[in-house]
Every structure is written in structure tokens, then in C-alpha cells.
C-alpha positions in Angstrom: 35.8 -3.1 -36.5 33.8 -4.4 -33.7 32.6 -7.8 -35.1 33.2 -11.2 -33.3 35.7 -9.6 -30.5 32.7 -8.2 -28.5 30.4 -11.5 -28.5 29.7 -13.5 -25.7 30.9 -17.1 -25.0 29.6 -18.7 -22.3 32.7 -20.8 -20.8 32.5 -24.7 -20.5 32.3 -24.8 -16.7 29.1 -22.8 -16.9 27.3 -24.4 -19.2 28.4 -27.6 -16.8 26.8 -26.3 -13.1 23.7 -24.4 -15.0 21.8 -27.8 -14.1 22.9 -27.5 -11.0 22.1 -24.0 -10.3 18.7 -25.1 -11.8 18.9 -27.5 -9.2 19.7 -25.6 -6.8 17.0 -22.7 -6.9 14.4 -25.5 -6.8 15.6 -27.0 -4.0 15.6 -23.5 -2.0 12.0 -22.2 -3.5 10.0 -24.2 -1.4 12.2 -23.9 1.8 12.2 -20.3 1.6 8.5 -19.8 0.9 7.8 -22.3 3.9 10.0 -20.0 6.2 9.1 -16.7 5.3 5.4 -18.4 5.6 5.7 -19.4 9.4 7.8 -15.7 10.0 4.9 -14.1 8.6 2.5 -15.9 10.7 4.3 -15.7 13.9 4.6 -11.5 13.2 8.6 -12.1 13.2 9.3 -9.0 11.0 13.2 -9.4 11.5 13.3 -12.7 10.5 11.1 -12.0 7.7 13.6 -9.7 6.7 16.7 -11.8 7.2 14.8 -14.5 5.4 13.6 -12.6 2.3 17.0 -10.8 1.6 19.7 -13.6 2.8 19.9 -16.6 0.3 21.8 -19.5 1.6 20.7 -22.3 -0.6 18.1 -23.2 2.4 20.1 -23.6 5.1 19.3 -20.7 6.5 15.7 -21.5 6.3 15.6 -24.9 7.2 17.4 -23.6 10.9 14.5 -20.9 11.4 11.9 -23.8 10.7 13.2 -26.4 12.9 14.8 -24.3 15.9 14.5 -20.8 15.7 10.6 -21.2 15.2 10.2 -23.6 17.4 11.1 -21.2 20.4 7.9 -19.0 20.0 4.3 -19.7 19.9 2.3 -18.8 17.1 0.9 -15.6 17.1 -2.9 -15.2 16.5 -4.1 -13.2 13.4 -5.8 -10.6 15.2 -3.7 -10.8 18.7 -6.3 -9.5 21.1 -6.8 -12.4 22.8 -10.3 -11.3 23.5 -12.4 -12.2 19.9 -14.2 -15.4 19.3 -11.6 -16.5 16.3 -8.7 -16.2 19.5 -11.1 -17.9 22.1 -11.9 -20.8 19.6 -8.1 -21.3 18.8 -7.4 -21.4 22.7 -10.4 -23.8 23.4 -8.4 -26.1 20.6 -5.5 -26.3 22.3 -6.8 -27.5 25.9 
């Protein structure tokens, strides 16, 4: 009753832009991991966010790394300001 009406075909077109899609995620792996990297460092928790759960091929990504990030300072591990790791890292940049 059932037997080849209910089988999947993938359509031509789809089999044509799978290597691209492949392409694609490869190209937005790294940019994303790089982003959500400096967001993490720099304590951004909204971007974070914005970064983990919007996927824009990149784009998105590659704006928070070369603008948005660039706004803020980096934010020290601890943030006190007051421990030798924080007094070391300011001595560095004098």
C-alpha cells in the first residue's frame, strides 16, 4: 500500500548547493568561535547571546570583531583591579 509513494527524493537543486552549504558552515565556524571568544573575554553576555543564537553566515560576527569590539577595553579575568595578575597586565600596557 505504502511502498515507493512515501520515500524520500532529494531534489536536484539540493544535491547542487549541499557543497556550498558545506562551504558555507566552514566559513562561519571559525568566525563565530573567534567572536563568541573575544564576547566571552570582554564579559559581553548580550553579545554572547546575540552571537551564539543568531547565525548570519559571519557577518554578524565579523561586525562585532572589527567594530563593535573594538569600542570596549578588554575586561580582566578577575576584574578587581587590585591582584598582582591585574597589576601585571596594567604594568604591560604603560
Amino acid at each position: 500500500m505504502y511502498g515507493l509513494q512515501n520515500t524520500i527524493v532529494e531534489p536536484s537543486w539540493m544535491a547542487a548547493l549541499s557543497p556550498l552549504f558545506v562551504l558555507l558552515v566552514l566559513w562561519s565556524i571559525p568566525w563565530k568561535a573567534w567572536a563568541l571568544w573575544r564576547a566571552a573575554q570582554r564579559c559581553q553576555k548580550l553579545w554572547f547571546i546575540a552571537l551564539l543564537v543568531i547565525n548570519t553566515a559571519g557577518i554578524l560576527e565579523m561586525l562585532y570583531i572589527f567594530i563593535f569590539s573594538k569600542k570596549t577595553k578588554p575586561v580582566c579575568a578577575c576584574s578587581c583591579d587590585q591582584c598582582k595578575n591585574c597589576a601585571a597586565q596594567s604594568d604591560k600596557t604603560v
